[in-house]
TIKENU-238250 format. One record per residue (C-alpha): x, y, z. Coordinates in steps of 0.1 Angstrom, whole numbers, plus 5000, padded with zeros to 4 digits. Example, Ala and Ser with C-alpha at 12.3 -4.5 7.8 and 13.67 -1.06 7.14 Angstrom:
<recs>
512349555078513749895071
</recs>
This chain:
<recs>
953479334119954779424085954479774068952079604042950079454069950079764093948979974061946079784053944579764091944780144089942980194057940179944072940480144102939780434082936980304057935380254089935380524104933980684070931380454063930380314094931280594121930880894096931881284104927981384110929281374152932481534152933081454188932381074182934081084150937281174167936880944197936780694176940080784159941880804191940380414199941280274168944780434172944280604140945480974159949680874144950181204133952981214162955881414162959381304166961181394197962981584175959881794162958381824195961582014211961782214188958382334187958282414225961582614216959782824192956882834213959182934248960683204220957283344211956183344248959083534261958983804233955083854241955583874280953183524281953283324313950483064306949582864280946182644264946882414238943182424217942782044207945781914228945481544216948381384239949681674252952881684234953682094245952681984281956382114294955782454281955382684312951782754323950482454300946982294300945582114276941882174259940081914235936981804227937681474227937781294257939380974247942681194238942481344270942281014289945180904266947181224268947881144305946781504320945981494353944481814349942581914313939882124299937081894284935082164257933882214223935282514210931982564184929682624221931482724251934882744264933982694305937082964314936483314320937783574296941083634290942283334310945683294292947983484279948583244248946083014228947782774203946282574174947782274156945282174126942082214146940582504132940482354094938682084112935482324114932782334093931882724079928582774098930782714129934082854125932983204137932083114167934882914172937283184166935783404188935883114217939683104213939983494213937483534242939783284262943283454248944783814263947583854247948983624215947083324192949283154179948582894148949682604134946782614103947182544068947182914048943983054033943682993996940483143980940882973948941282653961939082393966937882224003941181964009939281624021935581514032935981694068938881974061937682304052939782654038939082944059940283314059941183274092943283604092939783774081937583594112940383644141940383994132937083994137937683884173940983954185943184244192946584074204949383934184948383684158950983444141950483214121953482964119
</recs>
């Protein structure tokens, strides 16, 4: 398939998904992403080691032994020590090959006790989350977390406006200190 050819499917693909699939179910919305292969935002090898480098790094320095990975996708961290893998979706947790995964909606219910791991990570889930349920989101991951969140989450910006039809700009800093009294970084 040529570039021009492959670049057109997606943006069908996408107009789709828009029009005809729409972002009033989130959970559908994203299914239907991961079917139509739309989820491409992979990393490169490259990327991925060195993420779980930095991620081994931040571990260690916070004495962290376990690990959930909020909105996993394919499971790209899965070799970090004490992995699993949490998302709401579960066509990316049949595709992220998991044998063992946590299927939840962080804006509900997290089904794992409090302070089950040590670390909680994020990779551009949170901006995901509409306002009137990013609180309670927040607090899920914090509820779940003992000692460090770490996130991958584009920077609060008050003056600027919402980046696309299903991205939103929260203070993030503002809600998890709301929440959480362990190490926060922000990457």
């Amino acid at each position: 398939m040529s570039k021009k050819t492959k670049g057109l499917s997606q943006l069908v693909k996408r107009v789709f998904l828009k029009y005809v699939t729409g972002y009033r179910n989130e959970q559908r919305y994203w299914d239907s992403r991961w079917k139509l292969g739309l989820k491409d935002d992979e990393w490169t090898e490259d990327n991925r080691q060195k993420m779980i480098k930095l991620l081994e790094n931040l571990m260690a320095k916070n004495q962290c032994k376990t690990f959930l990975d909020v909105g996993c996708g394919k499971a790209e961290l899965r070799d970090l020590p004490g992995y699993v893998g949490l998302d709401f979706s579960l066509e990316s947790i049949k595709r992220s090959g998991l044998k063992e995964a946590v299927f939840a909606d962080i804006t509900n219910r997290i089904p794992l006790p409090d302070k089950s791991f040590d670390a909680a990570f994020t990779r551009t889930v949170l901006l995901h989350i509409p306002p009137d349920k990013i609180e309670r989101a927040v607090s899920e991951v914090c509820r779940v977390t003992k000692k460090c969140l770490i996130l991958h989450e584009p920077h609060y910006d008050p003056n600027s406006p919402e980046p696309h039809f299903h991205c939103f700009n929260h203070n993030l800093p503002e809600i998890i200190g709301r929440h959480f009294k362990g190490e926060t970084i922000f990457l």
